[in-house]
N, C-alpha and C positions, 0 to 999 in steps of 0.2 A: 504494500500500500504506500505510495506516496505521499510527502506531508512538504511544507513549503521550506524552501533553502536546501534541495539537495538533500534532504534527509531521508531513510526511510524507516518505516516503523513496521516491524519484524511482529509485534503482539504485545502481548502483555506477560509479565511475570509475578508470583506471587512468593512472599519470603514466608519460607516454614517456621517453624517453632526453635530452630538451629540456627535462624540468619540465614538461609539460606534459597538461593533462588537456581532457577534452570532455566537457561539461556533458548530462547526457542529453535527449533532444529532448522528451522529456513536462516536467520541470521549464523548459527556455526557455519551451516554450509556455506553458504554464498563469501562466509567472512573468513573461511576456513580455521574453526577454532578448533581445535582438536585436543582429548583426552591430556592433562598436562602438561595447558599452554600454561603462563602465565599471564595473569591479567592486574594491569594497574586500573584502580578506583581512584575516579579523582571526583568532588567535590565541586559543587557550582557556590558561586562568590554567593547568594543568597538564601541557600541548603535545599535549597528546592529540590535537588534531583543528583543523579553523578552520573561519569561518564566511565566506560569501560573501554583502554587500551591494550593492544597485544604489544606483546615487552618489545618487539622489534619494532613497531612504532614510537614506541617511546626512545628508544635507540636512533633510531634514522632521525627525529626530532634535537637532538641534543645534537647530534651527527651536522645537521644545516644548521644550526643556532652557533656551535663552535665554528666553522667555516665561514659564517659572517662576523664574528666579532675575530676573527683573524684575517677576515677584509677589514674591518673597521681600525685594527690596528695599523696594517698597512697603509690605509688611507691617512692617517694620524700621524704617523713615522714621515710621509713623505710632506705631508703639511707640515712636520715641524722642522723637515728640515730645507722648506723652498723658506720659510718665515725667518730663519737662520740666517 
């Protein structure tokens, strides 16, 4: 099902008596989550709700955030040294 911004919305999930929830089997499939993935919970700024990433997303995320703040150095190095 379609939802607005690119999103899509897999079902719904209910937490048992454990904390615990199951992922619905259209989102594993298509997201490929498989028997002991790991999965980061992360929190929205207003508690409303959380988001679940596969660790290798959160990897390739750190992965382009260091690769620009290692632009961002470069860019700074050579600012400071035309201001020189």
């Amino acid at each position: 099902m379609g939802v607005p911004g690119n999103k899509k919305l897999y079902g719904t999930a209910t937490v048992g008596s454990k904390g615990q929830i199951v992922i619905p089997a259209d989102a594993r499939e298509e997201l490929n989550i498989q028997p002991g993935d790991r999965l980061y919970v992360l929190g929205s700024m207003h508690g409303s709700g959380i988001v679940l990433l596969k660790e290798d997303m959160i990897e390739h995320i750190v992965e382009q955030m260091s690769a620009q703040i290692e632009g961002f150095r470069e860019a700074k190095k050579h600012t400071d040294e035309f201001n020189d």
